[in-house]
C-alpha positions as CSV (number, residue, x, y, z in Angstrom):
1,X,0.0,0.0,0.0
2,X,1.2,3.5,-1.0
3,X,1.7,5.6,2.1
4,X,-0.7,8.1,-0.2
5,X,-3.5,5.5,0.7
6,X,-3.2,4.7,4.1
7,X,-5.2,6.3,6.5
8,X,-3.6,6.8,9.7
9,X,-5.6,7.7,13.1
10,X,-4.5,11.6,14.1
11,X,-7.3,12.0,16.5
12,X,-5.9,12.6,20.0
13,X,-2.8,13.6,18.8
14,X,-2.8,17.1,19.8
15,X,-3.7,17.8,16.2
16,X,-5.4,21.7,15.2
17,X,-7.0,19.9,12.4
18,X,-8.4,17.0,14.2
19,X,-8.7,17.3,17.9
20,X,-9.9,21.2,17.9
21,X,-12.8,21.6,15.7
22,X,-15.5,21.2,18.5
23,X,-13.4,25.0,19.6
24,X,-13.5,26.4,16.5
25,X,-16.7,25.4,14.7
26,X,-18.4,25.8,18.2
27,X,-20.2,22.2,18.0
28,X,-20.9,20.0,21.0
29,X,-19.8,17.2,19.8
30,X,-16.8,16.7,17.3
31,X,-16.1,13.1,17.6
32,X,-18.2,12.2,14.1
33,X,-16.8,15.1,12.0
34,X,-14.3,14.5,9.2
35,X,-11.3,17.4,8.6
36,X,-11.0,18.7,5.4
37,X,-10.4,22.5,6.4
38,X,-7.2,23.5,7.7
39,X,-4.0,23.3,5.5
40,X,-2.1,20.2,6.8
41,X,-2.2,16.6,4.8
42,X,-2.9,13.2,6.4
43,X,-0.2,11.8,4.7
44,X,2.9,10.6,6.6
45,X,5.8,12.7,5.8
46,X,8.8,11.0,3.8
47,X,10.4,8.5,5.4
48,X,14.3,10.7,4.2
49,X,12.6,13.3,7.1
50,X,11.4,10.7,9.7
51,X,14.8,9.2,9.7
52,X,16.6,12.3,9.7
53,X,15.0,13.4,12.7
54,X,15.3,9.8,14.7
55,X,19.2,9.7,13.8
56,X,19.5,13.4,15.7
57,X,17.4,11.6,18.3
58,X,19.9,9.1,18.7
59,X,22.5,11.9,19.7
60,X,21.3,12.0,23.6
61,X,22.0,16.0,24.2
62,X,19.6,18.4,22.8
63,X,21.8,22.3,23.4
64,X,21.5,25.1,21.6
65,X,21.8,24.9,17.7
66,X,22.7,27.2,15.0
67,X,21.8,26.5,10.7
68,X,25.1,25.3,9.4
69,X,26.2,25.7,5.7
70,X,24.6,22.6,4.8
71,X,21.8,23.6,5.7
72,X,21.7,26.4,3.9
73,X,23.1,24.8,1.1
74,X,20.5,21.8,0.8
75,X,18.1,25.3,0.7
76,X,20.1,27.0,-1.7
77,X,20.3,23.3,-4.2
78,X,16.4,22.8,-3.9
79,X,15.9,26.6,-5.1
80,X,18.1,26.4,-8.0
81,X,17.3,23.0,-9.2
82,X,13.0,23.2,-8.9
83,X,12.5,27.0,-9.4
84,X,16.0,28.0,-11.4
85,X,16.3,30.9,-8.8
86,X,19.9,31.3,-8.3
87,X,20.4,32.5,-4.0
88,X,23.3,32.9,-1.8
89,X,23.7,31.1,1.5
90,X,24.2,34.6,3.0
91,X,20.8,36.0,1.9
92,X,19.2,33.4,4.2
93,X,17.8,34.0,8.0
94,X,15.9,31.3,9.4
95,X,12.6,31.4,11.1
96,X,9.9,29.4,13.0
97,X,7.5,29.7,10.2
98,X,5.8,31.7,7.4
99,X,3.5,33.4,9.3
100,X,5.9,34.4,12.1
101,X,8.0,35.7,9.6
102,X,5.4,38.0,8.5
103,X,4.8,39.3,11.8
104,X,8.8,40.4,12.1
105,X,8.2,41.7,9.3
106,X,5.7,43.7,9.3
107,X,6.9,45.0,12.5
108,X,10.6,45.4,11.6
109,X,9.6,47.7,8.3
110,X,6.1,49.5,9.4
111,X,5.1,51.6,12.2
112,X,1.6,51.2,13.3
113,X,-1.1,53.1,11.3
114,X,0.9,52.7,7.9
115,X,-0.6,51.0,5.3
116,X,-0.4,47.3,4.3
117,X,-1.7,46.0,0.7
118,X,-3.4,42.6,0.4
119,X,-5.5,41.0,-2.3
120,X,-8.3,39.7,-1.2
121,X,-9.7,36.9,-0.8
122,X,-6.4,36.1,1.0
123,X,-4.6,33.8,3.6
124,X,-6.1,35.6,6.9
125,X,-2.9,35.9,8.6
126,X,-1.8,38.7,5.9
127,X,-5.0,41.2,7.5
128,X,-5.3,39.2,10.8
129,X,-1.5,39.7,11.7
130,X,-0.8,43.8,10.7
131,X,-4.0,44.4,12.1
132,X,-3.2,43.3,15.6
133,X,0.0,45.6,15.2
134,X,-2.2,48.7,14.7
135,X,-1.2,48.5,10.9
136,X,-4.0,50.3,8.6
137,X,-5.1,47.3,5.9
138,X,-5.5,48.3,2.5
139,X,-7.5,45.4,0.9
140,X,-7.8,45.7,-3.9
141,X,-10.0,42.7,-4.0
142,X,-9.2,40.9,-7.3
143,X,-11.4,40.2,-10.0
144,X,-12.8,37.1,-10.5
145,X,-14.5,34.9,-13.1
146,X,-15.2,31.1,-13.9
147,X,-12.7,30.7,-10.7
148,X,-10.1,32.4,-12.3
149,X,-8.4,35.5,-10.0
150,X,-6.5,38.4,-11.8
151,X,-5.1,42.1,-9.6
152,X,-7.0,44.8,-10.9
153,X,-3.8,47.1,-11.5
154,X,-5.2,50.0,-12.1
155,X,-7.4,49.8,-8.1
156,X,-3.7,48.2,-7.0
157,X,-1.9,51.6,-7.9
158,X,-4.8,53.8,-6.4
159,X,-4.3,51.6,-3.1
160,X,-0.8,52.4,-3.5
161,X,-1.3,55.8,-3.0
162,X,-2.9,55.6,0.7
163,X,0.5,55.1,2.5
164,X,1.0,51.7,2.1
165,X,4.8,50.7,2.8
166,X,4.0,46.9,2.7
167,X,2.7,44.8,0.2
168,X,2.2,41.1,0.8
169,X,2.0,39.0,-1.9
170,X,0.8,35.6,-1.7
171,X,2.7,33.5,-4.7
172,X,1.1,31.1,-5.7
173,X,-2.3,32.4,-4.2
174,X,-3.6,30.8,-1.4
175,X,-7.0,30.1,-1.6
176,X,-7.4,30.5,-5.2
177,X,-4.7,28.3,-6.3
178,X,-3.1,30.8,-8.8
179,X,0.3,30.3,-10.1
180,X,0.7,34.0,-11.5
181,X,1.6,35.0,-14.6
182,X,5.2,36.6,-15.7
183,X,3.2,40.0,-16.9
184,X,1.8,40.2,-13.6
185,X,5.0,39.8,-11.2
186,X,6.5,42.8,-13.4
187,X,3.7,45.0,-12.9
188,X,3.2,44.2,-9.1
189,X,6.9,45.1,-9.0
190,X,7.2,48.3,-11.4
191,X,4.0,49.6,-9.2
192,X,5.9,48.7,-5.9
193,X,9.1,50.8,-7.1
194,X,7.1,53.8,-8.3
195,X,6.1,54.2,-5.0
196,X,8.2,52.9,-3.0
197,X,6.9,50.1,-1.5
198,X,8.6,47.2,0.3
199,X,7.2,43.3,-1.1
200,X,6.9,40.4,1.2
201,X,6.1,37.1,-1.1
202,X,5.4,34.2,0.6
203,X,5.7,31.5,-1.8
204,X,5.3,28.4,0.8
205,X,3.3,26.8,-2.0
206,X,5.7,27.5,-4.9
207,X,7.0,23.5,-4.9
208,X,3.1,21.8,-4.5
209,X,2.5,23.0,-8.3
210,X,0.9,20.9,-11.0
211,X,2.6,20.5,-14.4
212,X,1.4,22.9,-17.0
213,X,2.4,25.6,-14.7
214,X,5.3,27.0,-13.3
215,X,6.2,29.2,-10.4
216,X,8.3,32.2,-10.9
217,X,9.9,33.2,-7.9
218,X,9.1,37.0,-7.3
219,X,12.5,38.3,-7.1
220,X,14.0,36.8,-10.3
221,X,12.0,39.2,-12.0
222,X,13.0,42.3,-10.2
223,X,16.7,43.1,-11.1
224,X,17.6,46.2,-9.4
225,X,14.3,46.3,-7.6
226,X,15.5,43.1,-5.6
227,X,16.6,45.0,-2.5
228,X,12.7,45.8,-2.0
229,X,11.4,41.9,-1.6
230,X,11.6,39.7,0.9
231,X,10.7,36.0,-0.1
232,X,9.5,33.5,2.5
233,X,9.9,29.8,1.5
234,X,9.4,26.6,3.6
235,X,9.3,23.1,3.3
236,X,6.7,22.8,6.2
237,X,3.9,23.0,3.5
238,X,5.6,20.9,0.9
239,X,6.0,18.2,3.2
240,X,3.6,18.0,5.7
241,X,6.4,18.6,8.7
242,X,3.9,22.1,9.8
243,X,4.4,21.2,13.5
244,X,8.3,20.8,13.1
245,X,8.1,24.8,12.5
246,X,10.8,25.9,10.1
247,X,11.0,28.8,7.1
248,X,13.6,31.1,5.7
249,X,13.4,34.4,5.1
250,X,15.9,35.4,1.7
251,X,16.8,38.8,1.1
252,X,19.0,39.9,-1.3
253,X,19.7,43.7,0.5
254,X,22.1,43.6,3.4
255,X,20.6,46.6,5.0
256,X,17.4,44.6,5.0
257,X,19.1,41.3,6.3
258,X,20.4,43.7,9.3
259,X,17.4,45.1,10.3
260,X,15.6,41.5,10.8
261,X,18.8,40.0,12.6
262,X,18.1,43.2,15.1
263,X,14.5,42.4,15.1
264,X,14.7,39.0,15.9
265,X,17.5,40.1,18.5
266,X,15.2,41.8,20.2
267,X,12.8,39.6,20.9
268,X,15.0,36.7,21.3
269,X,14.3,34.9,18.6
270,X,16.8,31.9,18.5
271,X,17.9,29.6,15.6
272,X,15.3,26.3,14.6
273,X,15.7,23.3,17.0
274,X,18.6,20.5,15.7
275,X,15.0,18.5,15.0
276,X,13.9,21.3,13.1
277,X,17.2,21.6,11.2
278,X,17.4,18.0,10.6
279,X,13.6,18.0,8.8
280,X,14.2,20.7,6.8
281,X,17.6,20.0,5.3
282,X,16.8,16.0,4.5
283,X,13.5,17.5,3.1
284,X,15.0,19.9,0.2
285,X,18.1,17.0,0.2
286,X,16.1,13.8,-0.3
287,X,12.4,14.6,-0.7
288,X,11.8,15.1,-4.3
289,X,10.3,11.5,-5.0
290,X,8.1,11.8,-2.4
291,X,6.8,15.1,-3.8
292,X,6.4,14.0,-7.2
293,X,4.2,11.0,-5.8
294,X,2.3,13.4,-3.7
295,X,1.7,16.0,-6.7
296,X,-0.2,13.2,-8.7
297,X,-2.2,11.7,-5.9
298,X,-3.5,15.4,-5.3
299,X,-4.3,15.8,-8.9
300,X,-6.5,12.9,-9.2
301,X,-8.4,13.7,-5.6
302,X,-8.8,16.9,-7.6
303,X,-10.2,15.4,-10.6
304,X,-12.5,13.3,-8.4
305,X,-14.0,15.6,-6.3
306,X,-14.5,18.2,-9.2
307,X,-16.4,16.0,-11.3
308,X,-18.4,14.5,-8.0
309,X,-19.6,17.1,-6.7
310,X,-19.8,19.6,-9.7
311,X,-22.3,16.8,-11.1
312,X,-24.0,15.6,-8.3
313,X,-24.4,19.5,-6.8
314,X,-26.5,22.1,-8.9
315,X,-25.1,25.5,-8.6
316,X,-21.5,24.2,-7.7
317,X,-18.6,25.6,-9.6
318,X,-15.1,24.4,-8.8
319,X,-12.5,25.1,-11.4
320,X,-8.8,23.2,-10.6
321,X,-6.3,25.2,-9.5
322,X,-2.5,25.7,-10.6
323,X,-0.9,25.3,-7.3
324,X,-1.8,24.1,-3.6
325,X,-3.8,20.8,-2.4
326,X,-7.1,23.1,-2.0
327,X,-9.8,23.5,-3.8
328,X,-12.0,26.8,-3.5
329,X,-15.5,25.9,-4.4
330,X,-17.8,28.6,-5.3
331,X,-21.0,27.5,-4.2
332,X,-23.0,31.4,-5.1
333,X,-25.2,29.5,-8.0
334,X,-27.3,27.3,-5.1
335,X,-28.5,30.4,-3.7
336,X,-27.5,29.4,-0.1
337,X,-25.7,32.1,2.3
338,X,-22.7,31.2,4.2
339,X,-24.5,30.5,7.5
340,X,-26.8,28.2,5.9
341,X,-24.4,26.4,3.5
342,X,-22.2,25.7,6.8
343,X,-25.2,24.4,8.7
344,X,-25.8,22.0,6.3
345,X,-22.2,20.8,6.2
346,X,-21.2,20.8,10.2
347,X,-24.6,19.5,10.8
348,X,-25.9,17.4,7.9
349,X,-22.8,16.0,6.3
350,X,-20.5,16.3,9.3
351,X,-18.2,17.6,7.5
352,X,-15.7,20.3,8.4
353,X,-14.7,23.2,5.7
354,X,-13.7,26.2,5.5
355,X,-16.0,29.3,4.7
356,X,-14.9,31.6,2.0
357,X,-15.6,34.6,4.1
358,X,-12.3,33.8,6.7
359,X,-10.3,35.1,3.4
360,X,-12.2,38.2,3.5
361,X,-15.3,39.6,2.0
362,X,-14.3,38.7,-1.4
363,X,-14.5,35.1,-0.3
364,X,-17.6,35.2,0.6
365,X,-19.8,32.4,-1.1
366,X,-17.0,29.9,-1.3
367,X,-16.1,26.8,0.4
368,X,-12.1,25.7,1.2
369,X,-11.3,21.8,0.6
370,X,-8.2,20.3,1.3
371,X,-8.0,17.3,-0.4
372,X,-4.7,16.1,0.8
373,X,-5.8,13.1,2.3
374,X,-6.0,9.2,1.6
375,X,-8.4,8.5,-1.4
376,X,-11.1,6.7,1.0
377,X,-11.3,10.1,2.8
378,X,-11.8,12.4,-0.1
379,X,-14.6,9.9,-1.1
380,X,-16.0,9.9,2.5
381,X,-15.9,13.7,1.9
382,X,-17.7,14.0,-1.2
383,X,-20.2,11.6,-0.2
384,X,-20.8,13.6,3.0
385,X,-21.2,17.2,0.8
386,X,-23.6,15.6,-1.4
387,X,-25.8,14.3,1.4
388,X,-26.0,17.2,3.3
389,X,-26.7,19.4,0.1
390,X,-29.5,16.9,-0.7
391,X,-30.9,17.4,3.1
């Protein structure tokens, strides 16, 4: 049996995804639900990690532990070879995640009441975070149409103008699945220079896309206009290791390098755990074939559910996305609201998603599916979606 297929018991595990939903979806009783909401797979992670991480366990003493060259250099190899972006080990500062790292940040680079550009509907933490630092959120909601997203420039440079110093760019585009075009990372960056505006592109999903697509990593594009972006990568998303807690933050300015190693100084942020180390550096090393695997199982789930539901559902739309293991269903053509649509699914199907609406306003009348789970799940899900729409 692939480890793709096997479905492997994560409740009572301390597990967000599986042991909290009675908190979050404010239900009485959770113990019947199936996951298919937050963004972490039920897939094992490769066995090159696991092993990695049980041969540092071996070593009996745990002190303090720095990223070595190697490190950095199994980061550096992985970046060239998938994405043909071409980094230096000394552009690199490690943090405890993607989302931690836009929190420094934010904070390192803005002052509270300044501006910060998203484009909505967006990963929550891009609005949730600067807004819990006083930061003023400047949302240009994309255009959409048949599922397809695309920046409205000309509302992008008008938002621009109202003292935004941070735009975050989420690449490829989390919930829509969007691996963005070449056309488009010029212009986002051309607009950025004019008026001065620092980029933070998280591209945590640039290796989960699907061929006929390919990510271009922001700052390839940029030439002199490098020094203004900060790219966040991971291989927590890649590989399933989110509770292992590891990023990097590359920057090609050393000014901007400086001010994040004071930042992180400050608040006495220390270098990943030798566990955390371990995980990442077999991952970018070693885990290719694993990632090849788990590109096509997704694919097919994909495939599956699309033409389930989208048949079995009237009003359903769900086109496939570039990147990611999520699928954002717009559900607008049943003429349910959020609240109801919900209902049916926590209560009816038993079945835990996530509403549109968390990404923002623009979101609103969409559904998040992770489908990054054994086959017998996704089919589990799909029956559970159908039943509670025909309720």
């Amino acid at each position: 049996m692939s480890i793709f297929e096997e479905v492997i018991e994560r409740r009572e595990t301390r597990s967000v995804k599986w042991d909290l939903m009675q908190k979050i979806y404010g239900i009485e009783d959770a113990s019947d639900m199936l996951p298919m909401w937050i963004a972490d797979m039920d897939f094992a992670a490769p066995d090159v990690i696991v092993n990695a991480m049980k041969e540092r366990l071996d070593h009996p003493v745990f002190g303090y532990s720095y990223m070595c060259e190697g490190c950095k250099d199994a980061v550096r190899t992985w970046l060239a070879e998938r994405h043909g972006w071409q980094t230096d080990n000394d552009w690199m500062l490690f943090h405890h995640g993607v989302v931690p790292a836009i929190a420094s940040v934010v904070e390192t680079f803005t002052t509270p009441g300044d501006g910060i550009l998203i484009t909505s509907p967006v990963y929550p933490p891009f609005f949730q975070i600067p807004g819990r630092q006083q930061r003023t959120i400047v949302d240009c909601a994309m255009h959409e149409e048949n599922g397809a997203y695309s920046i409205d420039f000309e509302a992008f440079e008008k938002r621009l103008q109202q003292n935004v110093k941070l735009f975050i760019l989420c690449n490829p585009h989390n919930p829509g699945g969007i691996v963005w075009k070449e056309d488009e990372l010029k212009e986002i960056i051309r607009l950025c220079a004019k008026y001065d505006v620092l980029i933070l592109s998280d591209e945590i999903h640039a290796d989960l896309v699907f061929p006929g697509h390919t990510h271009i990593p922001l700052v390839t594009l940029a030439g002199e206009e490098a020094k203004r972006i900060i790219t966040c990568v991971a291989p927590t998303k890649t590989f399933n290791i989110a509770g292992v807690q590891a990023s990097v933050m590359i920057a090609t300015d050393p000014g901007v390098r400086e001010q994040l190693s004071l930042h992180a100084m400050a608040h006495g942020q220390m270098d990943l755990s030798p566990f955390a180390a371990a995980a990442l550096t077999a991952a970018y090393r070693e885990g290719g074939p694993w990632l090849a695997e788990l590109l096509e199982t997704v694919s097919c789930n994909m495939d599956y559910v699309i033409h389930e539901l989208t048949t079995a559902v009237p009003g359903l739309k769900i086109a496939k996305p570039h990147a990611t293991y999520l699928l954002w269903i717009d559900y607008r053509g049943t003429g349910l609201t959020e609240e109801a649509m919900m209902d049916k699914l926590l209560t009816t199907g038993k079945l835990a998603l996530e509403p549109g609406s968390k990404y923002g306003e623009a979101g609103r009348g969409f559904l998040r599916m992770n489908v990054a789970t054994p086959r017998a799940l996704v089919e589990e899900g799909v029956k559970r979606f159908i039943m509670a729409m025909n309720d």
